[in-house]
C-alpha positions in Angstrom: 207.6 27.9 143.5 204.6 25.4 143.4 202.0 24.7 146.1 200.8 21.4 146.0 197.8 21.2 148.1 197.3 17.5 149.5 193.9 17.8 150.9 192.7 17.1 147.1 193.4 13.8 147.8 191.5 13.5 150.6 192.5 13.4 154.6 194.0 9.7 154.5 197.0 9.2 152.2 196.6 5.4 152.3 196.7 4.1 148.7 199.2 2.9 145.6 197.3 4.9 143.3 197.5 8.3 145.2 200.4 7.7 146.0 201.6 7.8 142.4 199.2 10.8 141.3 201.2 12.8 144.6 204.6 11.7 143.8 204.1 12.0 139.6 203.0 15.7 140.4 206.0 16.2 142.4 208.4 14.7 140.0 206.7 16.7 137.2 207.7 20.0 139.2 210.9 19.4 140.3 211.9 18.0 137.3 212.0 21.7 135.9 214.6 22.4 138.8 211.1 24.2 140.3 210.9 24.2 144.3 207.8 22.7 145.4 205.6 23.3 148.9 204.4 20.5 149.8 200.9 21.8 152.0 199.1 19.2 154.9 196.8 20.6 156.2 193.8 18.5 156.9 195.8 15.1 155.8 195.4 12.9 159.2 197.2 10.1 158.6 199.3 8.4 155.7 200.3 5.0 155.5 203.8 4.5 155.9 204.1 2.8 152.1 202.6 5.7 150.4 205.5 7.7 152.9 207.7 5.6 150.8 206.5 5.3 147.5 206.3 9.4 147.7 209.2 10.9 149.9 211.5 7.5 150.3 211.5 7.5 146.4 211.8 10.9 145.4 214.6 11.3 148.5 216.9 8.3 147.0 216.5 9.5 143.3 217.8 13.3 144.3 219.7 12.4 146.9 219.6 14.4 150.4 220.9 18.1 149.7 218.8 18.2 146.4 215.4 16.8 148.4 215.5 19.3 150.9 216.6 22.5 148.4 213.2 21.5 146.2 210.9 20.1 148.7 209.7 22.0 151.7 206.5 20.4 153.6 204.6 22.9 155.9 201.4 22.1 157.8 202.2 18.5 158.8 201.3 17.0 161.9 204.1 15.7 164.1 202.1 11.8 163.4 202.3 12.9 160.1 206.5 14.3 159.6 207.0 11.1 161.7 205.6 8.8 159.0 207.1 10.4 156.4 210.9 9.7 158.2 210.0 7.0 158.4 209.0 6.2 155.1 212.3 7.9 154.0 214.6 5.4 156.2 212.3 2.5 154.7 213.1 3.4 151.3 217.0 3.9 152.0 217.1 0.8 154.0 215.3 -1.5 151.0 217.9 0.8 148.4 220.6 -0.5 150.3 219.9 -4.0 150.3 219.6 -4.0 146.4 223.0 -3.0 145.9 
């Protein structure tokens, strides 16, 4: 199991190119079928299209069972697990339009 500290990106989570580094090492982790803790403490706020690009992506490509079974996030505000719902309903509602 990984720990994957976001405080090294600083306490806002608020742009594209982050938002890629966070999600690339995520996918890099789980791609090796390795769980991965997902640690936010001291992140204050995240933009709801980083929530996306991050959680709302990785959640359609592994689907719901698989996203929770490798990705556990602990030390999130309630602001913060808020804005990561709803960058996950976001992401499913703009993957459902495309089909």
């Amino acid at each position: 199991m990984n720990n994957l500290e976001l405080k090294e990106f600083g306490t806002i989570i608020s742009s594209e190119t982050i938002g890629k580094d966070i999600y690339d090492l995520i996918k890099k982790t789980i791609n090796n079928n390795e769980e991965v803790i997902i640690d936010m403490t001291g992140i204050k706020s995240m933009a709801t299209f980083c929530a996306k690009q991050i959680f709302g992506k990785l959640y359609i490509e592994l689907g719901a069972e698989k996203f929770y079974n490798l990705i556990s996030i602990k030390n999130a505000t309630d602001d913060i697990k808020t804005i990561i719902q709803i960058g996950i309903e976001n992401a499913l509602e703009e993957h459902e339009e495309a089909k």
